[in-house]
TIMIMI-638878 format. One record per residue (C-alpha): x, y negated, z negated; residue in one letter. Coordinates in steps of 0.05 Angstrom, whole numbers, padded with zeros to 5 digits, always signed. Layout:
XYZA;...
//
This chain:
+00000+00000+00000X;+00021-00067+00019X;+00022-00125-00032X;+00035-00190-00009X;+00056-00222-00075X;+00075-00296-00055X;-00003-00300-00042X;-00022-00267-00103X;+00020-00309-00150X;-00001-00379-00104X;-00072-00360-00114X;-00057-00347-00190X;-00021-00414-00200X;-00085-00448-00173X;-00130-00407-00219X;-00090-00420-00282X;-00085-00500-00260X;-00162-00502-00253X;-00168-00456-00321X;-00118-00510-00357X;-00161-00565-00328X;-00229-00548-00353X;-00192-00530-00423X;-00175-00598-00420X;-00235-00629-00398X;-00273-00580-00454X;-00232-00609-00515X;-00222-00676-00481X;-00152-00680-00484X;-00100-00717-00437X;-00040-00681-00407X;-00004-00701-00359X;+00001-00671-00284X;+00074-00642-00295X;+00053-00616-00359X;-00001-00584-00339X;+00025-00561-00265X;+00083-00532-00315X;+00035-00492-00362X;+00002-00463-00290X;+00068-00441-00268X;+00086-00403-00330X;+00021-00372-00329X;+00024-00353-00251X;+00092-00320-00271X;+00054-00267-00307X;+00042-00237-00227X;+00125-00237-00219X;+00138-00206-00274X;+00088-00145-00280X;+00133-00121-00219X;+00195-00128-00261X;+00229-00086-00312X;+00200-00138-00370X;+00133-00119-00347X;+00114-00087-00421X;+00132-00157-00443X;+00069-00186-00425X;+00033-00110-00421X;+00026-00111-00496X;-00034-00155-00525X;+00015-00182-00577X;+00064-00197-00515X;-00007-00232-00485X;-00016-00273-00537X;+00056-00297-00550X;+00059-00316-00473X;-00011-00352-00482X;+00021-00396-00534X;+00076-00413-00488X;+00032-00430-00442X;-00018-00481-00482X;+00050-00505-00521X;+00072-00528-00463X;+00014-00559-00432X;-00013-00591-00489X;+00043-00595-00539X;+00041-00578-00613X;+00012-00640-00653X;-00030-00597-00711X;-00036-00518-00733X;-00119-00531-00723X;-00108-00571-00654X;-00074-00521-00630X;-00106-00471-00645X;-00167-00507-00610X;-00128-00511-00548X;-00117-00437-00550X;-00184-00410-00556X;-00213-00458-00512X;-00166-00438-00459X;-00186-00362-00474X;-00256-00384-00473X;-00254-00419-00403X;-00218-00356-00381X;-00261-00316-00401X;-00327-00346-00382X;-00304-00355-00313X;-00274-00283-00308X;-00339-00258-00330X;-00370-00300-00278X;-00336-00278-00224X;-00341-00204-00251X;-00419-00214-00252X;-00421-00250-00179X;-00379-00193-00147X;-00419-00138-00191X;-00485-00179-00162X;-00459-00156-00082X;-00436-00089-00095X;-00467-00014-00105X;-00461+00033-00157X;-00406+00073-00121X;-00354+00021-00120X;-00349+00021-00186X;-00367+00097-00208X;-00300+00106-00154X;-00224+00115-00179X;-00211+00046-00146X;-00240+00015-00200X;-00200+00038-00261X;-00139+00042-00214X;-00109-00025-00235X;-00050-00008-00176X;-00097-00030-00119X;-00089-00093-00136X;-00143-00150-00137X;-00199-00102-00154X;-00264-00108-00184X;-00250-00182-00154X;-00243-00174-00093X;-00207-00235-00053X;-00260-00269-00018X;-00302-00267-00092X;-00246-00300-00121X;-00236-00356-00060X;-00306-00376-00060X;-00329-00357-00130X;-00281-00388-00172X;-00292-00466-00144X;-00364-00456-00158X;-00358-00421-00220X;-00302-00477-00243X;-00356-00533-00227X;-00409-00511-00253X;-00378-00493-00314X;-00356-00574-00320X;-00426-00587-00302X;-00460-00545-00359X;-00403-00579-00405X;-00418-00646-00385X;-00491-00627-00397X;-00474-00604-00459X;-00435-00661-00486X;-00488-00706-00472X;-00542-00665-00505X;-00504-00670-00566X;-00492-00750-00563X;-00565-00757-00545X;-00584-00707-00605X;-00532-00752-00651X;-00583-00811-00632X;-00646-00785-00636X;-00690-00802-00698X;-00761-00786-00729X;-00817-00848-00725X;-00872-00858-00754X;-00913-00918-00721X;-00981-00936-00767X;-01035-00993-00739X;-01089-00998-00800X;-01112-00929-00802X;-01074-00896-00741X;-01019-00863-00748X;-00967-00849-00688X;-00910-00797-00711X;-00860-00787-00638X;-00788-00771-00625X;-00746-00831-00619X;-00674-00849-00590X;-00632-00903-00616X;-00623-00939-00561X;-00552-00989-00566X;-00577-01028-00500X;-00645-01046-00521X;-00636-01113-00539X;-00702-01143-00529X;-00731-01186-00583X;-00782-01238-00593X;-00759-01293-00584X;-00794-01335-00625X;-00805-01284-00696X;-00731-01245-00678X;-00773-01179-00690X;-00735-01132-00640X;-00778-01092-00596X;-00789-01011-00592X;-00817-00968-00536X;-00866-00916-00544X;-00894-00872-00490X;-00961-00861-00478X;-00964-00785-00480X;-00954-00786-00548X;-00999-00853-00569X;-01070-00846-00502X;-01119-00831-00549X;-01109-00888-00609X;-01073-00938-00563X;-01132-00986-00517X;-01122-00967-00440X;-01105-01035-00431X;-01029-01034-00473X;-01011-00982-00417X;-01031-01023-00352X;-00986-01082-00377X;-00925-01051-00355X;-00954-01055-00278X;-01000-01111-00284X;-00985-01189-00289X;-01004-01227-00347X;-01060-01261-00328X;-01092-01197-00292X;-01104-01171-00371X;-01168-01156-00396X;-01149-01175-00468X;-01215-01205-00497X;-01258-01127-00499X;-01208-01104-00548X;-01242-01072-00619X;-01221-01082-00679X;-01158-01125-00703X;-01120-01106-00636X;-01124-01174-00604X;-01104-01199-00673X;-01031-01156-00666X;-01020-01176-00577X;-00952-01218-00580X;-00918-01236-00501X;-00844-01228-00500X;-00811-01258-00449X;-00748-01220-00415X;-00704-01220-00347X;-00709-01163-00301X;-00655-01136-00271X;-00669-01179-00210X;-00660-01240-00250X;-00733-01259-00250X;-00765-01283-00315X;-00822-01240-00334X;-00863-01218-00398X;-00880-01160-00435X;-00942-01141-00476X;-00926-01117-00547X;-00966-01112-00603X;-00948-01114-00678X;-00959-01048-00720X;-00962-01056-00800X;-00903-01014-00810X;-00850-00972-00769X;-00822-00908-00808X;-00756-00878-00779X;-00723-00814-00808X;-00659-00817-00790X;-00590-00781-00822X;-00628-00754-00876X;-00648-00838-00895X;-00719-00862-00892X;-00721-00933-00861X;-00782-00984-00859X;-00794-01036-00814X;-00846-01090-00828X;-00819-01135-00780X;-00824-01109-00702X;-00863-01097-00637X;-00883-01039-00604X;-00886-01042-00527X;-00920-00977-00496X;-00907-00951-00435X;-00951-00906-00379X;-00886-00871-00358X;-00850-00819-00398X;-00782-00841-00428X;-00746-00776-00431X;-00738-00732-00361X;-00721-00667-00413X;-00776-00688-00457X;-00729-00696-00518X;-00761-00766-00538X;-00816-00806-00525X;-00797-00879-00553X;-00747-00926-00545X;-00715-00961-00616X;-00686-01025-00623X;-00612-01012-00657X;-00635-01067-00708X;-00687-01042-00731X;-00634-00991-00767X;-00584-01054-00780X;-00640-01102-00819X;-00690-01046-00840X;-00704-01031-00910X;-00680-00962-00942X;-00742-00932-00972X;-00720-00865-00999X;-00669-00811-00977X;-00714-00763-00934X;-00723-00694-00958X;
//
């Protein structure tokens, strides 16, 4: 059988460069190119010297692991026992997850006789389960949607780090909805200061007047405002903003009697603020469904630690 190494070993330095990437990307942690084109190339050396007589160096798992800690030493440096350590599992975890990956793809297009055969536990015919073409095409696509589902994840997390429990009351109704902190939401009113929250209407149609909704779409003076029941006209407040366009325009909100958040295990009340509703929904995934001004957090009053 004919092995043409020079193509196993290029192909091998690209894998481990990719593998070192997304390690890197994972734990967000800067390397540079040489460093990291450096830990590739000791890791693509593993091909050279299986065909050596220092192949049972790297044939033992304890021989593995040592060679594994050359390699992340030397792409990522030592700075801490724990970073370190990190860096290493991440990098077995990236390798891993894509292996598997490209196991399952390849394991997706073949029968049951390829791998009942010999050729599969036959580690001499070299490439195999993988088989070459798996590995081409596979592994790019594997590699970016791996980043993908990490980016995904990362952001789930920061978006879970800002997401807070609300409780909304007008007299005797009682809105309870997800909320996220939002750090750009920086209209107020200007004439009272009271900043200005969000809330969607899926979670508010059936106590909120028809009419709060059909603000967003409708100009001010198109409002039906005089039909409302109860104290609701009483609560209406315009808040003037600029679009992104630069146009001036304004805003219906209306005042509630108090604003509740849960947040980090604090209770926080808010006497002073508006509550703009909206006929869209706020959240594509569905994770929240209002909008919170960042200081109504800053100048709100600590009730209570929340249970």
């Amino acid at each position: 059988m004919v092995v043409y190494l020079d193509a196993v070993w290029v192909l091998n330095l690209l894998i481990d460069a990719c593998l070192l990437k997304l390690t890197a990307l994972m734990l967000k942690r800067q390397t540079s190119w040489i460093h990291l084109w450096s830990g590739a190339l000791i890791a693509s050396a593993v091909v050279l010297i299986l065909f050596t007589p220092a192949a049972f160096l790297v044939d033992h798992p304890i021989g593995k692991l040592i060679y594994s800690v050359i390699i992340i030493f030397v792409t990522f440096g030592f700075h801490r026992i724990t970073v370190f350590l990190q860096n290493l599992a991440a990098f077995y975890f990236t390798a891993f997850a894509i292996g598997g990956g490209l196991f399952a793809v390849h394991y997706f297009f073949q029968d049951g006789s390829f791998y009942a055969s010999n050729r599969f536990l036959n580690t001499m015919n070299y490439g195999d389960p993988i088989s070459w073409m798996t590995v081409i095409i596979g592994f790019p696509m594997l590699w970016f949607f791996s980043k993908k589902r990490l980016d995904q994840t990362v952001t789930r997390k920061w978006q879970s780090s800002t997401i807070a429990d609300v409780i909304v009351r007008f007299s005797d109704i009682t809105i309870e909805a997800k909320a996220m902190i939002d750090s750009g939401n920086k209209l107020s009113d200007p004439l009272t200061q009271a900043p200005v929250m969000f809330l969607s209407k899926e979670v508010c149609q059936e106590n909120v007047p028809e009419v709060f909704f059909q603000a967003e779409k409708a100009p001010a003076g198109s409002l039906d405002l005089e039909n409302l029941t109860g104290d609701w006209k009483n609560r209406v407040a315009w808040v003037p903003y600029r679009a992104v366009d630069g146009t001036s325009r304004m805003t219906l909100a209306v005042r509630p009697d108090q604003v509740l958040i849960k947040y980090e295990g604090k209770r926080i009340e808010c006497t002073k603020s508006l509550v703009a509703f909206v006929d869209h929904s706020l959240s594509s995934s569905g994770d929240f469904s209002s909008i919170l001004h960042p200081d109504m957090l800053l100048h709100g009053k600590m009730i209570e630690t929340a249970s």
